[in-house]
N, C-alpha and C positions, 0 to 999 in steps of 0.2 A: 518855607524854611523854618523850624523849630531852632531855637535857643536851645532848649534840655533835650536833646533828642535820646536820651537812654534813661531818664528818671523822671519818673512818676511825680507831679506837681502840687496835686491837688490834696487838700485836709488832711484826710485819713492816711491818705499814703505818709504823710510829713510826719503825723503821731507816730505811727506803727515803726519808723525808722528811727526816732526820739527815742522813743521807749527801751527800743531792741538795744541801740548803742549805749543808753546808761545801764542798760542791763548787765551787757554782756562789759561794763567798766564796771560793777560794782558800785555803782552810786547808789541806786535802789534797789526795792527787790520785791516794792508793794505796786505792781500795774494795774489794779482792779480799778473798774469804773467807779469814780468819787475820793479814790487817795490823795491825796496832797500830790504826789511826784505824776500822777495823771494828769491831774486839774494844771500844773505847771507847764507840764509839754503839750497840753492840749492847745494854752493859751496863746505858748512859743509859735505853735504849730499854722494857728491860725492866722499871724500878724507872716510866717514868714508865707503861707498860699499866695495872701493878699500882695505882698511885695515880688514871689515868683511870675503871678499875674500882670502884675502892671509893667514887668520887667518884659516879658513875652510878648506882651500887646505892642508896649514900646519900640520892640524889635520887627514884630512883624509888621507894623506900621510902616516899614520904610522898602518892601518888598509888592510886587504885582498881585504873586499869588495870596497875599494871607491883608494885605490893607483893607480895610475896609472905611465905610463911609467919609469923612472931611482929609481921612490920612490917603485914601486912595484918590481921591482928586486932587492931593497935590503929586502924587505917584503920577497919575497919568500926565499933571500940568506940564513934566519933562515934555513929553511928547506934541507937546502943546494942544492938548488935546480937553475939552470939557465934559461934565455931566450932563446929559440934555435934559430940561428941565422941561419937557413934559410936551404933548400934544406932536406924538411921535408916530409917522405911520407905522400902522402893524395889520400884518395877515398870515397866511400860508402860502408854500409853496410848494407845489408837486417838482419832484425829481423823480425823472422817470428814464426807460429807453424802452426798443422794441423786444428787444425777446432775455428770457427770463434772468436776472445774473447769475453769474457760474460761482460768485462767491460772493460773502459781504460785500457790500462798495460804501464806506466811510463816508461819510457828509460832514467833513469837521465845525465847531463852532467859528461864528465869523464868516463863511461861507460868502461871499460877495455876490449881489443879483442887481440886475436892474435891467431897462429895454430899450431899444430905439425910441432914439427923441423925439420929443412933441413939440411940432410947430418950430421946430429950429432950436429947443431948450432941452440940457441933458436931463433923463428923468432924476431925483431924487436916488440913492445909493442905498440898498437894504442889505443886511446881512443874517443868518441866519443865528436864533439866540439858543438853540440846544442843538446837543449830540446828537446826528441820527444816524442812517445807514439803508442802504435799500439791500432788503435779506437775500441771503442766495436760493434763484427759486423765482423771487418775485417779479415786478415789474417796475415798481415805485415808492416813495415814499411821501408823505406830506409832512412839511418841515414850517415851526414857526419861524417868522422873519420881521426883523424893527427896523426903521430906517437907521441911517447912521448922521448923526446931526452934524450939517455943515452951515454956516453960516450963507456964504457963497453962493448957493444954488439956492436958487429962486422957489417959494416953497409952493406947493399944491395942495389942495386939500383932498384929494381923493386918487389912488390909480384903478380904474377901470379891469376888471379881469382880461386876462391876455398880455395885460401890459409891459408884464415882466416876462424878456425873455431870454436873457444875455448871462452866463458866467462868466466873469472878464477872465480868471481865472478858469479852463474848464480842468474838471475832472475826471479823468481814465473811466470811460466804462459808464459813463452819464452823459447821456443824445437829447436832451430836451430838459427845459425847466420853463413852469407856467403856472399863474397865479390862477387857480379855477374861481377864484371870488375878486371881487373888489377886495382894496386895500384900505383902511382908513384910517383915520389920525384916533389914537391914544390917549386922553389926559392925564397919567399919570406920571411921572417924573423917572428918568431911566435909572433903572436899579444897579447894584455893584458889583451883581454879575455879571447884566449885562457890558455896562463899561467895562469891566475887567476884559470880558473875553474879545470888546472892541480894539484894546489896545492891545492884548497878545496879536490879534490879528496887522494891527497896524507896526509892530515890531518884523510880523513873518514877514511881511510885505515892503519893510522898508531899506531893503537892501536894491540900489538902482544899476544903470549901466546895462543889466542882463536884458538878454532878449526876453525874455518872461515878463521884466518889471514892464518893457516897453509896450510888449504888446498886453497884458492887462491894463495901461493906465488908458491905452486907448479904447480897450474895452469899455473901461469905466465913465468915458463919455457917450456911451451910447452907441459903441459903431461894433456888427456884429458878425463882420468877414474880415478878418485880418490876419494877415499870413506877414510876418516878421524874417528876413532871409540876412545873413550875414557874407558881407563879403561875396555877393552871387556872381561878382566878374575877376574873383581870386585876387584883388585890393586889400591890403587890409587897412583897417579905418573905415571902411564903408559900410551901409545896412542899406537895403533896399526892402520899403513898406512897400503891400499889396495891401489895398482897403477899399470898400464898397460903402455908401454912407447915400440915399436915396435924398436926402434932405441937403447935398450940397450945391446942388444947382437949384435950389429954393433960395437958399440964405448960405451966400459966398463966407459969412461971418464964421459960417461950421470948420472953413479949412482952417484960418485963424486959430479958432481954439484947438484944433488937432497938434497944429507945429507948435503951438503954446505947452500941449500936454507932455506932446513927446521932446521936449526943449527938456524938461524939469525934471527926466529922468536920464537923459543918454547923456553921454560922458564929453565930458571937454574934447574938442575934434576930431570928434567920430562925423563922418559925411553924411546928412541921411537925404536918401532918395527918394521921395514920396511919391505912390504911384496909385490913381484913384478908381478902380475895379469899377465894372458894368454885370448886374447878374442879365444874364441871355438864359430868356424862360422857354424851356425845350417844352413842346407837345406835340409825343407821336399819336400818331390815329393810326390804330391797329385793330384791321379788319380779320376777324378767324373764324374756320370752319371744324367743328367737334368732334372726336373720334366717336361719345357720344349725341347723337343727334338729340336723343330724347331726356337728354339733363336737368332738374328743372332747376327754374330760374334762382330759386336761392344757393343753387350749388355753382352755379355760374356765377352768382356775385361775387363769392368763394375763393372760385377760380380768377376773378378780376383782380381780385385788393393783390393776390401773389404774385399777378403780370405785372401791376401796377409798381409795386413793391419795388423787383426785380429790377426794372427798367426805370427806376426813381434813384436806386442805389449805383446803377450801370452811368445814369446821367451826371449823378453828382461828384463821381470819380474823373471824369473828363477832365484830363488836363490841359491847359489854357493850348493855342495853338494846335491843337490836333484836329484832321480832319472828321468830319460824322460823315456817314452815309446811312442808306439804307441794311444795308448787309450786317453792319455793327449790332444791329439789333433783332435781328431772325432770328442768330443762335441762341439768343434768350427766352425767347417765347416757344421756339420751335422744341426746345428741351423738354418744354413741359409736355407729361406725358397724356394729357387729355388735350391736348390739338392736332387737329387732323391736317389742318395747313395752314399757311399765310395766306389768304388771300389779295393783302395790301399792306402797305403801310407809308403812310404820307406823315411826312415833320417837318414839322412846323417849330418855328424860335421867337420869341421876340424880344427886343429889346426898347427899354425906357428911356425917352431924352424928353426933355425939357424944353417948353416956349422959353421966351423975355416974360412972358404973360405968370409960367408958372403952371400953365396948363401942360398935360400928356403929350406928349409923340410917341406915337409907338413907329418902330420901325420891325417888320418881317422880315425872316430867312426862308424860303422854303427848298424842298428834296433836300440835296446834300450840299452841307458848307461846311466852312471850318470856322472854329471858335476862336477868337482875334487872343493876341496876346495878354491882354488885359480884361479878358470878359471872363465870368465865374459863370460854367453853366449850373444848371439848378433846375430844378421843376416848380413852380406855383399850384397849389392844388385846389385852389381857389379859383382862379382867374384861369387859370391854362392848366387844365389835369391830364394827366396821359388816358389816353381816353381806350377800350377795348370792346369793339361792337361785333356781335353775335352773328354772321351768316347764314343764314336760315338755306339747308337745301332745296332746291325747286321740287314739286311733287308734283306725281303722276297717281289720279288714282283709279286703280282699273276696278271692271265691273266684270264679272263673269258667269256663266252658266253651267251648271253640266248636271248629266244626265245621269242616276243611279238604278239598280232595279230595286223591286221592290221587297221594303221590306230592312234598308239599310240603313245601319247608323248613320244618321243625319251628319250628327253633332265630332263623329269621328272621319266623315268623309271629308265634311268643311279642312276641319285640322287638318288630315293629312293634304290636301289640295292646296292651304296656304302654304304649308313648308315647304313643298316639294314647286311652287311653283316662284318661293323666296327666291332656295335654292337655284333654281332654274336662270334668274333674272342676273343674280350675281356671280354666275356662273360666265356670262355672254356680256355683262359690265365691263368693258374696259377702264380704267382712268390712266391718262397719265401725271404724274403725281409730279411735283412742284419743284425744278433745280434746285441743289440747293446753294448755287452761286447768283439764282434769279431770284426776282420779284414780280409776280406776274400772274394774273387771272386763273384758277383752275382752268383745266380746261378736258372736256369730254368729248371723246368721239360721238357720233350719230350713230345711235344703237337702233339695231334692227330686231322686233319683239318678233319669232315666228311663233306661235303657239303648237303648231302641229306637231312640234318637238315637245313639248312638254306633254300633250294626248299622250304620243306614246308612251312616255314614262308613268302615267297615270293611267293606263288602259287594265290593269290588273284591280283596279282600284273603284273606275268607273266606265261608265257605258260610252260617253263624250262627253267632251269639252267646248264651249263656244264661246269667247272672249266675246262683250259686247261692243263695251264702249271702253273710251279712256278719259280722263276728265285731267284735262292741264292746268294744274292752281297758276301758272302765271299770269294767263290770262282768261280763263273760264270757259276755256276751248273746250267744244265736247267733241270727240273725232272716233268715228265708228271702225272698227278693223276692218280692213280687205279680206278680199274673197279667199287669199291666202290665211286668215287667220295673223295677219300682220302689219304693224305699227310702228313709223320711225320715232323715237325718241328725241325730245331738245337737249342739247348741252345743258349737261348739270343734272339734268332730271335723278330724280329718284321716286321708282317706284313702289307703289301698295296700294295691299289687296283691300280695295273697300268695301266689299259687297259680292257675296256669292248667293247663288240662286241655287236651289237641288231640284230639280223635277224626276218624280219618280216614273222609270218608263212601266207602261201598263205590258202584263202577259209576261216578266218575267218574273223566277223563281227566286233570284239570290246573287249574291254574286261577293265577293271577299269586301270587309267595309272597310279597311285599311287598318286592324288594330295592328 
């Protein structure tokens, strides 16, 4: 806030106004540099800057926006708030999400960060000390960040990257914040920007009662599931907390400080119902067969991260009490348009309790359950990933002979005798293709290979044909054709042509090569 907000304060401005007014009164009429009526308003001029200055400074001394150094510490002292005087953690922070923003997203200064506690202690409280913004288009932003000095919490000298990963506060359209470096301590003394923009923040912040104030204070200790509900049995006066905190059946102490935090913001006799959440870590195993067989493997990873994706985002929308089955999760995978089928899909949950010791219990879900009142499904991608394994079809690989006369393209007979005898196989293929209210093993009829049908179709082409062998990759079976020229097939099998023979028959003239 300016004092003079419509005139000009400084030196020359003050002459040039001097000047102009005994001008235009008549008192002078010699303005040139070095006149006596110069030299006079010059001197005016300068004693009154001097006095405009000290007058402004004085003013804005007693304001957020314009104080600066011993006048803005006692500006913030209102708030009871201090200058940190030095050896302050400071790093960066990525503020990111999954897919590109559709528009600016604002990062305002002061921005609140911090992560689940260590060892039963809230981390240290960082805020963000300039403007940023993650562009539309992009993915992220990396943003610097200072601690915010509190006496109270117990200090550390370093956070480990990862550390931070909590907006007590989140922001619209921002899925993720993480510290890609270690954090560490600062020695220099926090500046008046920085304070300034601490206490603007602690002014946005310090209006209490709202479900907002409640659930960021409880962010602010560290705890990083909290769903805040008002009134959820139509009472009024009531709040029912949902919260998840893996550190309280370690150190019972952690609940204590929760109803201490949320004590200090909610309002004189409001009821609060505290209710302490279990994440139940889902892992489906999702077995699938390819409309491309011959995919290679980096397009299939491709293909993974988008099932995985799909069915991470599917998982984490589960509202508490709903049943899962198998069937929940088909029409997700089965959408995508490069899978051929479900072959399986087994789910698995688990969830975390606690010895006396302090040591793990897991305890298992498996097929289909329902997620209990109070459990936050989720995925761990760490420990339990949704996992998607590749089905490999069974192979049959056949060997063949046939007879040409002489004189024939080799190289165009081979050709035409594989496609026409592709053709042939997938012709006489049955499958029956997979319910889509089941879950359940492909399954193929026992295919019967006649080849004398395919001779025929190939008689313009060549002299004969004599299927040899067949070579079954499951188990390294070699199995000769019958007298018939035929072969039963295993479920599942998929054949191909690995190997053709031409023998040229001797004493003939010619005969069409297949172009």
């Amino acid at each position: 806030m300016k004092l003079f907000n419509n005139m000009e304060i400084d030196f020359r401005s003050i002459v040039e106004r001097l000047t102009d007014s005994m001008v235009k009164s008549n008192l002078i009429s010699d303005t040139n540099t070095g006149s006596v009526a110069k030299l006079m308003a010059e001197s005016f001029a300068r004693e009154m800057a001097v006095f405009y200055s000290v007058l402004e400074n004085a003013h804005g001394a007693g304001y957020l926006e314009t104080a600066g150094s011993t006048a803005l510490e006692n500006v913030v002292a209102v708030l009871g708030m201090k200058r940190a005087k030095g050896q302050l953690l400071k790093g960066k922070v990525t503020f990111s999400r999954s897919a590109p923003a559709p528009q600016d997203i604002d990062i305002p200064v002061g921005t609140k960060v911090t992560g689940p506690a260590l060892n039963g202690n809230a981390l240290p409280k960082l805020e963000t000390v300039e403007l940023s913004c993650i562009p539309a288009g992009k993915l992220s932003s990396e943003v610097t960040i200072q601690e915010i000095y509190d006496e109270q919490i117990p200090p550390c000298d370093s956070l480990s990257s990862g550390s931070l990963s909590i907006l007590p506060r989140p922001i619209a359209g921002i899925e993720e914040v993480n510290n890609p470096e270690p954090v560490t301590r600062n020695g220099k003394p926090e500046d008046d920007e920085h304070l300034r923009s601490r206490a603007a923040a602690i002014l946005r912040e310090s209006q209490t009662c709202t479900i907002e104030s409640i659930e960021a204070a409880i962010r602010g200790v560290g705890i990083e599931t909290v769903k805040v509900m008002e009134s959820p049995d139509g009472l009024n006066g009531s709040i029912e907390i949902h919260l998840e905190d893996p550190q309280l059946q370690k150190n019972p102490e952690r609940e204590r400080l929760i109803r201490d935090t949320i004590h200090k913001v909610k309002a004189a006799g409001i009821y609060i119902d505290l209710k302490f959440l279990r994440f139940l870590y889902c892992q489906p195993i999702i077995t699938v067969t390819l409309i491309d067989n011959d995919m290679p493997e980096e397009n299939f990873e491709q293909l993974t991260i988008k099932i995985k994706d799909d069915v991470s985002a599917f998982i984490n929308g589960i509202d508490p009490g709903t049943p899962v089955s198998k069937a929940k999760f088909q029409g997700i995978v089965i959408s995508n348009p490069a899978i051929e089928e479900i072959v399986n899909i087994d789910l698995k949950a688990v969830s975390i309790h606690y010895n006396s010791n302090g040591s793990e219990k897991l305890k298992w879900k498996k097929d289909g359950w329902q997620i209990d009142t109070l459990e936050n499904a989720t995925v761990n991608p760490d420990r339990w990933p949704v996992m998607v394994i590749r089905k490999w079809p069974l192979k049959a690989l056949l060997n063949l002979t046939i007879t040409v006369s002489q004189g024939s393209s080799k190289d165009q007979v081979s050709k035409k005798v594989r496609g026409l005898t592709k053709e042939y196989i997938n012709s006489i293929i049955t499958t029956k293709k997979l319910n889509s209210n089941e879950l359940e093993d492909q399954i193929k009829e026992h295919i019967k290979l006649n080849f004398n049908e395919l001779e025929d179709q190939l008689k313009e082409h060549i002299l004969k044909l004599e299927p040899t062998w067949i070579v079954h990759q499951s188990d390294g079976r070699v199995e000769d054709f019958n007298k018939d020229h035929s072969v039963m097939l295993e479920n599942g099998e998929q054949v191909i042509v690995e190997n053709i023979d031409i023998i040229e028959a001797e004493g003939t003239d010619g005969v069409e090569n297949g172009n």
